[in-house]
C-alpha positions in Angstrom: 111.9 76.9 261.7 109.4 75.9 259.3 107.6 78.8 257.2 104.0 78.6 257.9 101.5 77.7 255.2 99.4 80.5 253.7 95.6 80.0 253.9 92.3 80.2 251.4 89.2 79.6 252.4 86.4 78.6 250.0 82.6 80.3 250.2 81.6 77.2 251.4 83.8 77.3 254.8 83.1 80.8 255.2 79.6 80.2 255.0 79.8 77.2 257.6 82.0 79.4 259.9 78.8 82.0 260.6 76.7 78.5 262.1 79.3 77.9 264.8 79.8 81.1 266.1 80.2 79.7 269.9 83.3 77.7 268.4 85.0 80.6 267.1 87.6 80.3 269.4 88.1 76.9 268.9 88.3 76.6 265.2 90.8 79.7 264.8 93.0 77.3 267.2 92.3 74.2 264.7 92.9 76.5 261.6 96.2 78.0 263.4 97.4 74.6 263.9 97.0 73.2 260.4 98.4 76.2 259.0 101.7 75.5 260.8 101.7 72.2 259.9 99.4 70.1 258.3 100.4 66.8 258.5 100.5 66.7 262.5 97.5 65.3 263.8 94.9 65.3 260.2 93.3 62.2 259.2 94.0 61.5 255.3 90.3 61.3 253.7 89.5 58.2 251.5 86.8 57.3 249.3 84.2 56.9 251.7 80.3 56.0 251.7 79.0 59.3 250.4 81.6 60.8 248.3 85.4 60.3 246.8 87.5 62.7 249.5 90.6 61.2 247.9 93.5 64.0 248.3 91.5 65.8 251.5 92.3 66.1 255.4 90.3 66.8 257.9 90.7 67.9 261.4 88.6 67.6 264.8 87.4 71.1 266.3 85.5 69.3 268.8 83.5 66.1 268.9 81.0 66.3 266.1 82.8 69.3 263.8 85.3 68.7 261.1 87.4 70.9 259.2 88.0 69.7 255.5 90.9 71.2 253.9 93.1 70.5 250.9 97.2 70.5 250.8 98.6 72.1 247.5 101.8 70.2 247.5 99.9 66.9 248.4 97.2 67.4 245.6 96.8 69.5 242.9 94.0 72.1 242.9 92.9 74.6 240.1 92.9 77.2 243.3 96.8 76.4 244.2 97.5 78.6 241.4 101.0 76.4 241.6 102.0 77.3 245.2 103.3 74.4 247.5 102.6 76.3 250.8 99.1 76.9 250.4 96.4 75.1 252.4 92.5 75.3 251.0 90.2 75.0 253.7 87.1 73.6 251.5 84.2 73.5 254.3 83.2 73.0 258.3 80.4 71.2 259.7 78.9 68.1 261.6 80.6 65.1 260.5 78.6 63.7 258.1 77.7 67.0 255.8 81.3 68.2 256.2 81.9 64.8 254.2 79.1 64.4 252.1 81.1 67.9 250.1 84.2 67.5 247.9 
């Protein structure tokens, strides 16, 4: 079996997590899921019409919500501190804000 990443969370999705406290159930499922493997179901992020998300996933909670996260072994990050199984969860929110932040 695969060893599970290990998680970080930024201010920022900490922050976002307090606004959708009725989905709390939800996005510890979402987070649970990407920490076991990341790859399965995430859409790689591109340079899109508000900002450069080059390097980021993201993952559905539900219709409207998106969890943005980073992959240490798939880009670097001053925060990996030079861990491969390390995932960064950058921020949550509606679609459009949750990409409109790097």
């Amino acid at each position: 079996m695969t060893r599970a990443y290990e998680g970080f969370f930024t201010d920022d999705f900490k922050n976002g997590l307090g606004h959708f406290s009725s989905l709390k159930k939800q996005i510890r499922k979402k987070v649970d899921a990407i920490l076991l493997d990341p790859y399965y179901n995430t859409e790689p992020l591109g340079k899109g019409r508000w900002a450069d998300l080059r390097g980021l996933r993201s993952k559905r909670v539900n219709r409207n919500i998106r969890i943005v996260f980073l992959i240490c072994e798939e880009t670097p990050h001053p925060d990996c501190a030079k861990e491969e199984q390390r995932i960064l969860f950058l921020t949550i929110g509606p679609h459009d804000k949750a990409y409109k932040k790097p």
